[in-house]
matplotlib code that plots the C-alpha trace (Angstrom):
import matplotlib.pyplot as plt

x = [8.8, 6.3, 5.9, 2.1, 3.7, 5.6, 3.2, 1.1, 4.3, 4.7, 0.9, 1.2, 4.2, 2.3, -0.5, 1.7, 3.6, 0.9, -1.3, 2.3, 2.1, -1.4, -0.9, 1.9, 0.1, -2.7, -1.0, 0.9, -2.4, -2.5, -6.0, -7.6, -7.3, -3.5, -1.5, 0.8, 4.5, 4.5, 2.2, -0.8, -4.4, -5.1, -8.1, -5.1, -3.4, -6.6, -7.2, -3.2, -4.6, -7.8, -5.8, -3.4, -5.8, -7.5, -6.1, -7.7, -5.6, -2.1, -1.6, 0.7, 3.6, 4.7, 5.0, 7.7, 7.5, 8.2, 12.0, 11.5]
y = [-17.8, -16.4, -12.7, -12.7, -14.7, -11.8, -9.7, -10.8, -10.7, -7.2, -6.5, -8.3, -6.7, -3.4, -4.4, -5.4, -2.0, 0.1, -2.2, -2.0, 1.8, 2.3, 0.0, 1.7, 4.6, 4.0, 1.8, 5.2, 6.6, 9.1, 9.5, 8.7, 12.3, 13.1, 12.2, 9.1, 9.5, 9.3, 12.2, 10.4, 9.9, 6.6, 6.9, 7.3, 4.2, 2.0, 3.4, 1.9, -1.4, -1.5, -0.3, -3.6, -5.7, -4.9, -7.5, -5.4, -2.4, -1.9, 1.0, -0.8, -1.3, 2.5, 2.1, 1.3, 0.2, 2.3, 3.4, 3.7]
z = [-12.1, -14.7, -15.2, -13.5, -10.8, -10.3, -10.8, -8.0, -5.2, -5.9, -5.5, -2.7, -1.4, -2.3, 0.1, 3.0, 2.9, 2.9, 5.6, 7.8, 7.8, 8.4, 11.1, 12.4, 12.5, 14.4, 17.1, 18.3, 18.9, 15.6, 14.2, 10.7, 10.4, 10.2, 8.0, 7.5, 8.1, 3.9, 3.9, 3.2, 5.0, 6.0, 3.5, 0.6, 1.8, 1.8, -1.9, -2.9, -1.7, -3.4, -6.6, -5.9, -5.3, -8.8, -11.2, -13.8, -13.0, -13.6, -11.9, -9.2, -11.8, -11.6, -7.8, -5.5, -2.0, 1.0, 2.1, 5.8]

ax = plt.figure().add_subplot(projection="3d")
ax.plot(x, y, z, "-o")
ax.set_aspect("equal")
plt.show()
């Protein structure tokens, strides 16, 4: 596997926690308006995504995914 190979799993992983919790969230009723159970607004974990997403950024590569 090539290093942007890899690259693009973790973004991808990246996306998929952060879209779990906000789903999570909102399917036991909570509001945009509270926080996440990582202390975060849903608006925060929308911008983590974006920032994955951004295969001009590499912002993602100091992150980990979520311990739950």
């Amino acid at each position: 596997m090539t290093s942007v190979e890899r690259d693009f799993i973790k973004r991808l992983k990246l996306v998929i926690d952060d879209a779990n919790v906000i789903i999570e969230h909102l399917e036991q009723g909570k509001g945009l308006e509270n926080d996440t159970k990582h202390g975060a607004t849903i608006y925060t974990h929308l911008d983590n995504i974006s920032i994955a997403l951004d295969l001009g950024s590499y912002e993602h590569l100091k992150w980990n995914l979520f311990k739950d």
